[in-house]
N, C-alpha and C positions, 0 to 999 in steps of 0.2 A: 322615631319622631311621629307625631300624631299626626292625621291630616285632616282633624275634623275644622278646623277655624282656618282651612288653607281657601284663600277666596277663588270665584270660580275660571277654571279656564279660558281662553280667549280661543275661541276655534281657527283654525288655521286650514288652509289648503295649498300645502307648498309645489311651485314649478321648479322640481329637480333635473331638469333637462340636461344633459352635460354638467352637471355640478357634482362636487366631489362632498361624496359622504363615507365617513371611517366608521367600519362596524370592529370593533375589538372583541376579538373570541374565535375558535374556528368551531364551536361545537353544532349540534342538532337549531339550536334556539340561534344562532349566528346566520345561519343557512337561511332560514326560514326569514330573518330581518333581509338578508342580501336579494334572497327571491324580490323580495318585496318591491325594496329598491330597482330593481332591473325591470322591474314593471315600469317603474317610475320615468323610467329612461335617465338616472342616477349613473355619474363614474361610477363604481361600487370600490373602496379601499377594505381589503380585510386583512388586520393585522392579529398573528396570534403564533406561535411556536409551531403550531399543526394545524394540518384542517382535517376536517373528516371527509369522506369519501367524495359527496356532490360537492362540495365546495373546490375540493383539490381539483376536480374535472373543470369545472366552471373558469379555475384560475389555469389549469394548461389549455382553455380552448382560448384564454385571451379575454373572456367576459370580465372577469374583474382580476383586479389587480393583488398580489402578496405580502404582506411585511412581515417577513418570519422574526418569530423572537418576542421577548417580551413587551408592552408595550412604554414605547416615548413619546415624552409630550410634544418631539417634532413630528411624529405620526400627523398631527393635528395642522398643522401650519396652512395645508391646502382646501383644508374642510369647510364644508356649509355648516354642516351636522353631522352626529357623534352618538352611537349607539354602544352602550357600553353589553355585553353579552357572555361574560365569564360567569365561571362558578368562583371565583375567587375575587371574595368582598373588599380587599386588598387592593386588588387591581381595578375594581371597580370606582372606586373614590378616588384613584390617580386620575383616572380619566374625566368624573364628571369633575375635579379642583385644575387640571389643565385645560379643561373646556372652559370655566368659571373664567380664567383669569384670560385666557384670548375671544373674552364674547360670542364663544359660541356655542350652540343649543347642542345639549348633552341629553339621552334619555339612556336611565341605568333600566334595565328589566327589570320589572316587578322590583322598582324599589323607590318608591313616590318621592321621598325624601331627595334623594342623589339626583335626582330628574329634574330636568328645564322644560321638556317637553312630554307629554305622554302621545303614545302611538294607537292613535281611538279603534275600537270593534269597527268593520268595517263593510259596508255592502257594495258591489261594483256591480251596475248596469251598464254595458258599454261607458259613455261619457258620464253617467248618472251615474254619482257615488254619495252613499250616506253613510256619515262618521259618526259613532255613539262612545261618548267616554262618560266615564262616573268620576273623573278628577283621578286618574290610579288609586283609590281607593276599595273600589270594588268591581273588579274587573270579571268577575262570574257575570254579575249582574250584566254589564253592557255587551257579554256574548249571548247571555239568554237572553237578552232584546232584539240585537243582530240575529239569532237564530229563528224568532218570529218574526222580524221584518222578511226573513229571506224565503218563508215559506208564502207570502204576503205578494209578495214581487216577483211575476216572472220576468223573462225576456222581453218581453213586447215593451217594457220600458225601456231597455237597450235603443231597441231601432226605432221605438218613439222620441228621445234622448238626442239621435243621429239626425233624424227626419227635421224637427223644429230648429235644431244648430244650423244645419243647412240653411234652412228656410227665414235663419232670424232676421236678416238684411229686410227682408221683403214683408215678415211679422211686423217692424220698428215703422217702417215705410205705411202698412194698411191701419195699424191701431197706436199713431204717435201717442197719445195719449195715455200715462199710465194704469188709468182706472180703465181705458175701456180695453186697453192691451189684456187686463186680469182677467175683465169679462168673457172675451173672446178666448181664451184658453180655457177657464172654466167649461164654457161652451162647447168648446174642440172634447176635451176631454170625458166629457157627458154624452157625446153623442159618439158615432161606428166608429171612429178613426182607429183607437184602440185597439179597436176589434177586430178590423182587416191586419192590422199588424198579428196580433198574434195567431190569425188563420194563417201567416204567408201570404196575404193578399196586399204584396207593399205596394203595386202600380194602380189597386185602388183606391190606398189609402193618400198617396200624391193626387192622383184627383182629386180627393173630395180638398185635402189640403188647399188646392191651386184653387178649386171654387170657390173657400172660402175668402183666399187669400186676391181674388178679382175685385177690382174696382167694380162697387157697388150693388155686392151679393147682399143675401140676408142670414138668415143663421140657419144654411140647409143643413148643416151637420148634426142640426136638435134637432129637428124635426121624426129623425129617422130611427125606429126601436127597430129592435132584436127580441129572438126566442132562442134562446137557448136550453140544449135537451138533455140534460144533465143524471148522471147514475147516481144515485143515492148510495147503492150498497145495499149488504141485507139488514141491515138495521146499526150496528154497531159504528157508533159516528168518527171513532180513530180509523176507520178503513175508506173514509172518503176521502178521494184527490184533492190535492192541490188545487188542481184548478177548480175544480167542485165550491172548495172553501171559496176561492176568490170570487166566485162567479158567486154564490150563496151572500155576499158582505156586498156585491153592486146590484142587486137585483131590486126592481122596483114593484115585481109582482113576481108568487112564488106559486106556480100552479103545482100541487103535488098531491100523490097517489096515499090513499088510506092507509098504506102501512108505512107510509115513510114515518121513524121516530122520530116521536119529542127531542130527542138530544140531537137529530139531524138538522130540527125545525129551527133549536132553538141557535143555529150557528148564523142564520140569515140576519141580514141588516133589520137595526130595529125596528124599524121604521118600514119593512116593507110591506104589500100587503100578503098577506097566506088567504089561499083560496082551495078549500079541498075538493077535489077531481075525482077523488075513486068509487068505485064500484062495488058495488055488493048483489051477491046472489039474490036476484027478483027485484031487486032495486036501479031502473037505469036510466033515473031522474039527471044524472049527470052523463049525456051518452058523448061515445064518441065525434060526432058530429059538434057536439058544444062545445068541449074542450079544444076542436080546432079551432071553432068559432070564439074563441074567449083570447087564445094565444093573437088570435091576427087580429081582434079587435085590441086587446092592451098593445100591442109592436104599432098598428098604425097609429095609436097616441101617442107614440113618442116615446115608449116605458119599456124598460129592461127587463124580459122576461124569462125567468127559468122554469120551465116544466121538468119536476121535481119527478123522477120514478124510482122507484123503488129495484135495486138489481141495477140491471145494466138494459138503457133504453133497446137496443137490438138485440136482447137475446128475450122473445116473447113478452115485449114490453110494446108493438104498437111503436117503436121507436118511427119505422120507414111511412106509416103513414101519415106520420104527423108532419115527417119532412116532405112530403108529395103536397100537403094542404099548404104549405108554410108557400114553398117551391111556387107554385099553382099560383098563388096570391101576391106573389113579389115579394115575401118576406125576408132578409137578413137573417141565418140562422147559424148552427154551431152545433157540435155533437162534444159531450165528455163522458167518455166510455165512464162505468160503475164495475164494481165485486159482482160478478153475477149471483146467484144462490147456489149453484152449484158450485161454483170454488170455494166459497165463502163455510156453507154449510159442510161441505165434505172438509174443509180446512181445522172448523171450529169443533169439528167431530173426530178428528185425528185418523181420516180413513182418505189417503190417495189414489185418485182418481182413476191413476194409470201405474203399474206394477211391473218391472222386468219378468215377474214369477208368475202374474195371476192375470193383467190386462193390459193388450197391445193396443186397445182403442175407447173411447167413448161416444156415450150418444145421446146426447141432450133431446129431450121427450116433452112435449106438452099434455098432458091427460086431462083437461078442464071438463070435457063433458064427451057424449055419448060418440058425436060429429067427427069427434077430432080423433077418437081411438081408433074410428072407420079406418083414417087416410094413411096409419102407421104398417110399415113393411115388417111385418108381427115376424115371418122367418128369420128377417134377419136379426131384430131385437134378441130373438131366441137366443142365439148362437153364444156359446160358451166365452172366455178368455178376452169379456169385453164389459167397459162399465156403462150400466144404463143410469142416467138422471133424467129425473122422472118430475118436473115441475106441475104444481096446481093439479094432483096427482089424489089428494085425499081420500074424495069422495068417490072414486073407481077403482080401491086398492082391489076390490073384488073380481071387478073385471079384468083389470089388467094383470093378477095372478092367474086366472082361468083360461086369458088369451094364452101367455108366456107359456106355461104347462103345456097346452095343448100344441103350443108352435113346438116343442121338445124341448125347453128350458127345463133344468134339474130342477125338482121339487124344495131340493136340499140349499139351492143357492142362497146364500148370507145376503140380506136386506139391512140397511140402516136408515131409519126415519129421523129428520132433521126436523122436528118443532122450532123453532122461532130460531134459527141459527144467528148466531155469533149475538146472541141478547142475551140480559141476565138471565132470563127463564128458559133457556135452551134446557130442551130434550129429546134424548137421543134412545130412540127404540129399535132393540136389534133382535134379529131370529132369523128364521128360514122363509122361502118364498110360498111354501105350501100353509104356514101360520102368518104370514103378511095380513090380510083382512081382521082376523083375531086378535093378534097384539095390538094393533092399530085401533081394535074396537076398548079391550079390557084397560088400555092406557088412555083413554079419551084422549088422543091424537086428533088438533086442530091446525085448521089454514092458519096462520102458514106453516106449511110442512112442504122438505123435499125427499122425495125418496131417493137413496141410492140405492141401485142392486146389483149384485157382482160380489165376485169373489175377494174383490178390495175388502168389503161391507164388512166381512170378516175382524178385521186390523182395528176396528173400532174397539171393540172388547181392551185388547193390549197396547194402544196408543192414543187415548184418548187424553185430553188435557184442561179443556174449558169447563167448568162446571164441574157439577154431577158425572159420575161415570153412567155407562148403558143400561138401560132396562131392559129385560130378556121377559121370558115366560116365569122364571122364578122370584122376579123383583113382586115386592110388595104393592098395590097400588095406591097412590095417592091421591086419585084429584076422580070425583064422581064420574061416571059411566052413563048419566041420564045422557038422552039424546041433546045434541046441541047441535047449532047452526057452525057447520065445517067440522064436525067429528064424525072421525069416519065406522059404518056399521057396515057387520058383515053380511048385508041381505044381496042376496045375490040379484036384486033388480037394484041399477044405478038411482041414485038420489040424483037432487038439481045440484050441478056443480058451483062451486064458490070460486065464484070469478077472483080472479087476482088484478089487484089496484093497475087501472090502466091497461 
């Protein structure tokens, strides 16, 4: 039977507390309706010749109840509701024509026609639940909605959900009124409350609650923004979190570093403002100092802000002192770890980090300029049976062959160069550590680029899967050799290093 001129549902939220529902069927799809119910706090009736394994445990520990055998229509006499759940179409229309004729709501699986009721896709936030049906009609669709709202909503709606239930007495009491009751939630919602909740800060978010909710406050919970310091990833916008996303769609100002990508940029609310922050070699018209200065000026307006970096804020992103300035100034603030470049690019490059056979450690490396190579413990980098990642590395591939060598690093060690990892245009330049400067010159290797070196670096060649496979000394070149701003030359005095965004 069609169901396109079936008129639309009437949505229901049924109280099955101690009420008796009959699911007929013992199989996989029977199981999974009974879980359901038992959430519900539902009698659970299962009537069916067999059950399968969880179900039979479920009815010997006393959870729900058995009617072996085929099914009767006295089955039904106790019922609220009636789920029909067999592979036998047979059996399925006995149930929903004896549900028909004692008024009571039948739903057949997957079968619109036989159904009184359909059982909608479903989200559960603690007490916060959102039902999505398409009328049984097209039930893909209303799970791929449910699968985006669920990446959409974390927890912190749970025990925000909990927080105002509690509190409604005394909500009903401070805003009688229904227009202004709407306001003052908007409100609530706009401003930290939220946001102590999903840090775990629930004894600050009842404060602020209780202040708004005091005879004759005003609206401190707008008043007060947030900065939040969020990972970008190395580029590729499927490897941004969760929370990234959700943070990204409430932000009202998006502070973010030069390489963060357009496909990163473009996930942020439409409406919010993009402000770019990053840096460039010789350019430090945006210094450090302003970017704190811009974060505590937009947070004391009132505005959600995300300082966008590229990687992961704490692994040489400037993450801690941005929390020290936020800190310092009374700001509200939040951390959401990012992919750093080194998992991201050794990942997109098919060379693991760390090896039973080849590397019992690694050692994340900054080589941005001349200062920073000083402060590094070169013997121990040396050392054999270890992976070095080697970030903001380009423009001292020479130096830091000449240290390595000389601290007794093999000549021969396998190096893989990561150009723009996990982006379309990723490439991957592989050799020896004694031709590192060379290939990195004759390939015009530009920032961004990570080095890996180790005997991992090797595995590139035979596990590689993103893109293009490795360029070696024998690959063709493609892309010119003139000198450019971040391509690295093999002149044994260091160039000015190419700062990396933030």
């Amino acid at each position: 039977m069609s169901n396109d001129n079936a008129p639309p549902l009437y949505p229901l939220f049924a109280d099955l507390r101690g009420r008796t529902v009959l699911v007929v069927g013992g199989g996989a799809v029977a199981r999974r309706k009974a879980s359901a119910l038992l959430q519900a706090g539902a009698r659970v009736v299962v009537g069916a010749p067999a059950l399968e394994p969880e179900l039979r445990a479920l009815a010997q520990a006393g959870r729900i109840a058995h009617l072996p055998g085929r099914f009767q229509p006295a089955w039904l006499d106790d019922a609220w509701l009636a789920i029909a759940a067999t592979d036998d179409d047979a059996v399925n229309r006995e149930v929903a024509a004896a549900g028909q004729a004692r008024r009571i709501w039948v739903n057949v699986v997957d079968d619109v026609a036989l159904s009184r009721f359909q059982v909608p896709a479903r989200i559960e936030r603690g007490p916060l639940q959102i039902a999505i049906s398409s009328g049984g009609g097209a039930p893909m669709l209303a799970r791929l909605l449910r699968e985006r709202l669920e990446a959409q909503l974390d927890d912190s709606w749970a025990a925000l959900a909990t927080l105002l239930a509690r509190q409604r007495g005394r909500i009903r009491e401070r805003w009688p009124e229904p227009g202004a009751r709407r306001r003052a939630f908007a409100r609530l919602l706009a401003g930290p409350l939220q946001g102590f909740l999903r840090r775990g800060r629930h004894r600050e978010a009842e404060r602020l609650l209780d202040a708004e909710l005091a005879p004759g406050t005003g609206n401190a919970a707008a008043t007060a923004g947030s900065v939040a310091l969020v990972g970008a990833g190395p580029g590729d916008p499927g490897l941004l979190t969760l929370r990234a996303l959700r943070l990204l769609n409430e932000a009202d100002v998006i502070l973010h570093d030069r390489l963060v990508g357009e496909g990163v940029l473009a996930l942020a609310r439409r409406d919010a403002e993009l402000v770019c922050v990053g840096k460039r070699a010789g350019d430090h018209g945006t210094t450090q100092a302003r970017i704190h200065a811009l974060m505590i000026e937009h947070a004391r307006a009132g505005r959600r802000v995300v300082r966008l970096k590229g990687g992961d804020p704490f692994v040489f992103g400037r993450g801690g002192e941005e929390l020290e300035a936020l800190r310092a100034h009374g700001v509200d603030y939040e951390v959401v770890p990012g992919i750093t470049a080194a998992l991201a690019c050794a990942a997109y490059a098919g060379v693991p980090l760390t090896h039973r056979d080849h590397a019992q450690s690694l050692r994340l490396v900054t080589a941005h300029c001349a200062a920073s190579l000083d402060g590094l413990d070169w013997p121990a980098l040396a050392q054999e049976r270890q992976t070095l990642a080697v970030y903001m590395g380009v423009a001292m591939l020479d130096t830091l062959r000449t240290r390595l060598i000389r601290h007794g690093r093999d000549p021969a060690t396998p190096f893989a160069l990561v150009e723009n990892g996990s982006r379309p245009d990723q490439r991957v330049v592989v050799g020896t550590l004694h031709e590192l400067p060379a290939q990195a010159h004759r390939h015009a290797v530009r920032s961004p680029a990570l080095l890996i070196l180790g005997e991992v670096a090797a595995l590139a060649d035979t596990l590689h899967w993103f893109g293009d496979g490795p360029l070696s000394a024998d690959s063709p070149v493609h892309r010119s050799t003139a000198p450019q701003a971040g391509t690295a030359k093999p002149a044994p005095a260091p160039e000015p290093a190419l700062e990396r965004a933030a």
